[in-house]
LUMMITOR-959383 format. One line per field, with one value per residue: y, z, x of N, C-alpha, C, CB in turn. Coordinates in nm, 2 decimals, m for minus. Last residue first. Glycine has a CB too. Layout:
// LUMMITOR-959383
nnorth c(Y; ...)
nup c(Z; ...)
neast c(X; ...)
canorth c(Y; ...)
caup c(Z; ...)
caeast c(X; ...)
cnorth c(Y; ...)
cup c(Z; ...)
ceast c(X; ...)
cbnorth c(Y; ...)
cbup c(Z; ...)
cbeast c(X; ...)
//
This chain:
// LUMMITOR-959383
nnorth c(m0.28; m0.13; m0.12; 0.15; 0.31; 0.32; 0.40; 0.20; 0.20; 0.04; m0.28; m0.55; m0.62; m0.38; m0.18; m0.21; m0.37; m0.23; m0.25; m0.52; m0.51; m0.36; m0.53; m0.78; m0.68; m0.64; m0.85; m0.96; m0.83; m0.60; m0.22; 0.02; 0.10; 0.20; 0.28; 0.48; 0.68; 0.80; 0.99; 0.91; 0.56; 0.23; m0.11; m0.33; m0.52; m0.72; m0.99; m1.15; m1.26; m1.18; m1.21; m0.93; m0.71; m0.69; m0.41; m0.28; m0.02; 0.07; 0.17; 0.33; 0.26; m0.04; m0.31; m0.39; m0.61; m0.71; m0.93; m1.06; m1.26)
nup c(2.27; 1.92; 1.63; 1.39; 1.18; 0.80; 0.52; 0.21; m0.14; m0.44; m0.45; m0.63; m0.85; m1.03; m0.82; m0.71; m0.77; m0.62; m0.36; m0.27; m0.30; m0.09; 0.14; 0.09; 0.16; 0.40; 0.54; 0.52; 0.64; 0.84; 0.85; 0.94; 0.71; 0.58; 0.77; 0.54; 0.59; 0.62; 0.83; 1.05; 0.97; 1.00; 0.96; 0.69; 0.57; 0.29; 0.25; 0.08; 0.03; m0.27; m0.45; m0.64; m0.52; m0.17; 0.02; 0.21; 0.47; 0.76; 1.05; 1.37; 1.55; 1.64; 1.79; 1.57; 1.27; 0.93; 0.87; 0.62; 0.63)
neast c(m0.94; m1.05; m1.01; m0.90; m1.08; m0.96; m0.92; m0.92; m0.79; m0.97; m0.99; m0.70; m0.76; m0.80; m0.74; m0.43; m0.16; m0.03; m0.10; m0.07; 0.23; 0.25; 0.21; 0.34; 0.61; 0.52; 0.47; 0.73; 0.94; 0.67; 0.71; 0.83; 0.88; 0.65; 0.38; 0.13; m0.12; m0.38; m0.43; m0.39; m0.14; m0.16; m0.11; m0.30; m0.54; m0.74; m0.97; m1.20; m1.45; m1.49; m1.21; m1.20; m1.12; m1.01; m0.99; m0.75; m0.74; m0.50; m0.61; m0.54; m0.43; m0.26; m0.19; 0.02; m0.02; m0.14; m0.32; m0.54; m0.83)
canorth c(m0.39; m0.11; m0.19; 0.01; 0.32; 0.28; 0.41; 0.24; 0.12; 0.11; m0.21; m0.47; m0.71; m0.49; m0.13; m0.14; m0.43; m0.26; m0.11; m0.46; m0.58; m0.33; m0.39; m0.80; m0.72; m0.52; m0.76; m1.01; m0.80; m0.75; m0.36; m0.09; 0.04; 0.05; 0.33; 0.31; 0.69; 0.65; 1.02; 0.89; 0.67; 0.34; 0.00; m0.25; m0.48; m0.70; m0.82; m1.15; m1.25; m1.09; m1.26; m1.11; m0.72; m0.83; m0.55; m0.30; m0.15; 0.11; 0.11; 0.36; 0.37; 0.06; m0.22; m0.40; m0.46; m0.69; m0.84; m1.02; m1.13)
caup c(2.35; 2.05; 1.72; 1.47; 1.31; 0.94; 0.65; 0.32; 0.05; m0.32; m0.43; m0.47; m0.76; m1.07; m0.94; m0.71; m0.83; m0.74; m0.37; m0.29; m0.43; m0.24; 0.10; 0.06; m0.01; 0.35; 0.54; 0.41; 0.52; 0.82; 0.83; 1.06; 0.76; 0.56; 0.80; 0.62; 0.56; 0.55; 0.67; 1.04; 1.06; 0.93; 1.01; 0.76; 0.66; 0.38; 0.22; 0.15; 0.19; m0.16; m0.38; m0.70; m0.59; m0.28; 0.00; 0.13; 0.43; 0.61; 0.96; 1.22; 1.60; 1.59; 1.80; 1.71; 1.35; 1.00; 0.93; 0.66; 0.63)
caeast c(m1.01; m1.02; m1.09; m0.89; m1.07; m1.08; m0.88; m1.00; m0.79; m0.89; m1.03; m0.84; m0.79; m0.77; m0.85; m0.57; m0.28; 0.01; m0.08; m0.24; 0.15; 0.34; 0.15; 0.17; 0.53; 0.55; 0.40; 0.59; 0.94; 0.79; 0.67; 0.80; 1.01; 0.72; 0.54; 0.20; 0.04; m0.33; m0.44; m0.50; m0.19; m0.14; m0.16; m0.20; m0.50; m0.58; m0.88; m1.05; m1.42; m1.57; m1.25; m1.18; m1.24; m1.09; m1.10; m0.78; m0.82; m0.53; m0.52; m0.58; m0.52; m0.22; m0.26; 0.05; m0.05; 0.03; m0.33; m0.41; m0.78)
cnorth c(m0.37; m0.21; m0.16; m0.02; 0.16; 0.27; 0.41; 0.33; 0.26; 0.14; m0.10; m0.34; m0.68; m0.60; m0.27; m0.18; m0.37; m0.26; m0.14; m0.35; m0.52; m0.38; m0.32; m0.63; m0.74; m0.51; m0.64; m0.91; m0.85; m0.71; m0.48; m0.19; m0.01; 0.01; 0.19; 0.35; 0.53; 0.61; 0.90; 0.96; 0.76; 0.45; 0.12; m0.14; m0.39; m0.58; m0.81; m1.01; m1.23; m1.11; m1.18; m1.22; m0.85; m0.78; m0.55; m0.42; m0.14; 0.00; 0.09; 0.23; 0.37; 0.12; m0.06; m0.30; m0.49; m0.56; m0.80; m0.91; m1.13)
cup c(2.44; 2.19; 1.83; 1.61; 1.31; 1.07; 0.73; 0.43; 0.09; m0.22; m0.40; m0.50; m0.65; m1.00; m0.98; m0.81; m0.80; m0.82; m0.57; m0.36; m0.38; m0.33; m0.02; 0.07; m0.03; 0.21; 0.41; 0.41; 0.45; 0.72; 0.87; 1.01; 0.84; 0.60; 0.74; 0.65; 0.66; 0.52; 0.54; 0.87; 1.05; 1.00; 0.95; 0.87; 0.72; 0.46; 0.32; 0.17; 0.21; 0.03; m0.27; m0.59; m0.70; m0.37; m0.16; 0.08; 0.30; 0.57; 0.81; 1.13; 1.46; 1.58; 1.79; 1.77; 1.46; 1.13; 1.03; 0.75; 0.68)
ceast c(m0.96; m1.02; m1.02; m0.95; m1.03; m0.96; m1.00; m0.94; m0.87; m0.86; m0.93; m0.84; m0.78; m0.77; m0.84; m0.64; m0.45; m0.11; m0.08; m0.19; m0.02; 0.25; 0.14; 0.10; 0.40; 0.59; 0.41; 0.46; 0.79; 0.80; 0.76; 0.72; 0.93; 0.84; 0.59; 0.34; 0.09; m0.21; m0.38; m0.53; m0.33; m0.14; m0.10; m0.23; m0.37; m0.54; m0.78; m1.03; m1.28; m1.54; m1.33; m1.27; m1.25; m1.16; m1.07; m0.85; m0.77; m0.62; m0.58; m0.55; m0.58; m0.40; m0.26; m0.09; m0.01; m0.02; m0.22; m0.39; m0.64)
cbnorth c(m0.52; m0.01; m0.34; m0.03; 0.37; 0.09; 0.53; 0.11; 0.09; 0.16; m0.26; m0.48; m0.79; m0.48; 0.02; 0.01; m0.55; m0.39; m0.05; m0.42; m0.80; m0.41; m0.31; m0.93; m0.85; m0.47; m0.71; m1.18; m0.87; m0.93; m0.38; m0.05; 0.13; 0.01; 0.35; 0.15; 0.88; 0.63; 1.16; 0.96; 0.77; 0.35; m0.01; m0.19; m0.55; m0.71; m0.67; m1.21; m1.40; m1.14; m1.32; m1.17; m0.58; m0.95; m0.52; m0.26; m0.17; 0.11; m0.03; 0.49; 0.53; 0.04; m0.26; m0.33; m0.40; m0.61; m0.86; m1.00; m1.03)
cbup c(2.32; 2.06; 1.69; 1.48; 1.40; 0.91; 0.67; 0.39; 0.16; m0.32; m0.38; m0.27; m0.77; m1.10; m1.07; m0.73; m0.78; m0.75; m0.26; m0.14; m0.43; m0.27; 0.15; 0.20; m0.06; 0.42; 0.68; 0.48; 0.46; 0.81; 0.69; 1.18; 0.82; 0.44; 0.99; 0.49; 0.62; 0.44; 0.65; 1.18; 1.05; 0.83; 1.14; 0.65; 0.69; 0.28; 0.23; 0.05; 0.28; m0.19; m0.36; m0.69; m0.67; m0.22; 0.04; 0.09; 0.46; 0.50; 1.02; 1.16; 1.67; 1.45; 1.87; 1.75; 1.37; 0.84; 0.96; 0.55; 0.71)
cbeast c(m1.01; m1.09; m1.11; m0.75; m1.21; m1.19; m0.80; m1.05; m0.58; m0.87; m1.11; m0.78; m0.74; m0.69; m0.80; m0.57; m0.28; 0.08; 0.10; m0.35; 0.17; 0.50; 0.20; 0.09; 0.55; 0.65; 0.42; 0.51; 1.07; 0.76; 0.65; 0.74; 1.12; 0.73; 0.59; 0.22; 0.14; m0.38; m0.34; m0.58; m0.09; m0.23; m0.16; m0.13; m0.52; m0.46; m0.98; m0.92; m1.45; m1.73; m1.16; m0.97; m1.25; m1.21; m1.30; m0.70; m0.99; m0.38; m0.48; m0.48; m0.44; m0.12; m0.29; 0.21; m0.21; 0.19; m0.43; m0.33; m0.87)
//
C-alpha cells in the first residue's frame, strides 16, 4: 500500500481492481478533498493516475478514518 501522510484525520482509499492486496492512500479531509499542493511530486502522480484509471484498475476511492496512535 502507498501511503503519502503526516498523520492526517481522513484519507482518501483507493483499492486494486487488478491486484486484491494493492491500494493507495492519500490524505484528505472529511469530504475527500486532497490538498495536491501538499503532495510529493510522486505522491501526487500516483494520485492523478488512481484518479485516471477509476473503474479500470481502481476502484473508486473510499474516505476512511485514519488510525490514530
Amino acid at each position: 500500500m502507498k501511503t503519502y501522510h503526516d498523520k492526517p484525520q481522513h484519507l482518501l482509499l483507493f483499492h486494486s481492481l487488478i491486484d486484491a492486496g494493492t491500494s493507495c492512500t492519500f490524505p484528505c479531509d472529511s469530504r475527500g478533498h486532497v490538498d495536491m499542493d501538499a503532495l510529493s511530486d510522486a505522491a501526487r502522480d500516483d494520485y492523478l493516475y488512481a484518479r485516471a484509471v477509476m473503474g479500470r484498475e481502481f476502484a473508486a476511492p473510499a474516505v476512511i478514518e485514519a488510525a490514530t496512535h
